[in-house]
C-alpha positions in Angstrom: 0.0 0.0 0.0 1.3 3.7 -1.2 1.4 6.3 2.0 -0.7 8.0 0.0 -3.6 5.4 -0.4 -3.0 4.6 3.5 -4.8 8.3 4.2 -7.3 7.9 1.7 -10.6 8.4 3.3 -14.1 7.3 2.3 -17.3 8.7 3.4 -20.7 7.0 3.3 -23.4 9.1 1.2 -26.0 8.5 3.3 -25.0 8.4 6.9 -21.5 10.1 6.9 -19.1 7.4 8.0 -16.0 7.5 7.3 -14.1 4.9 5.9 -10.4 5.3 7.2 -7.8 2.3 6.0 -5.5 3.3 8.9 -8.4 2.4 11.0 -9.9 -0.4 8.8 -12.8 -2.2 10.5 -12.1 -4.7 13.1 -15.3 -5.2 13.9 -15.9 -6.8 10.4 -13.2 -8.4 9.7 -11.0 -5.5 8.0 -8.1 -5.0 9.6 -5.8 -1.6 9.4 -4.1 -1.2 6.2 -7.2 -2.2 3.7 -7.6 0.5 1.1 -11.1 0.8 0.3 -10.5 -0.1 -3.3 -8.9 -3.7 -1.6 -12.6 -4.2 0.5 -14.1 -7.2 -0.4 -17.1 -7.1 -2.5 -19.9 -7.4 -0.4 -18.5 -5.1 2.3 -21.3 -2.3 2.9 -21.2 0.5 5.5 -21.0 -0.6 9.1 -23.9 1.9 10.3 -26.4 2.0 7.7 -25.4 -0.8 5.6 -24.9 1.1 2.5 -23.2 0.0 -0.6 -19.7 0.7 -1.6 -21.0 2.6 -4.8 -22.6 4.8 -1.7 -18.8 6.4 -1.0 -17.3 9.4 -2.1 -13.6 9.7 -1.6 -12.6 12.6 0.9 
């Protein structure tokens, strides 16, 4: 992973979480160091359960 793509941040369209790779998401299964474009398809957002295609890139 490029520095650049580890502070890469994602934000969910609908309920405003924020996808940080530094952080991943432990809690489901993603651990640190996952760029968002490396998620696994299927992965939606944590709080509301949106799609990927739900992101914009911060």
């Amino acid at each position: 992973m490029s520095d650049d793509a580890l502070y890469e941040q994602w934000i969910c369209t609908c309920c405003g979480y924020v996808y940080d790779p530094a952080v991943g998401d432990p809690e489901n299964g993603i651990p640190p160091g996952v760029e968002f474009v490396n998620l696994p398809p299927g992965w939606v957002c944590p709080l509301c359960k949106a799609l990927q295609s739900d992101f914009d890139r911060l």
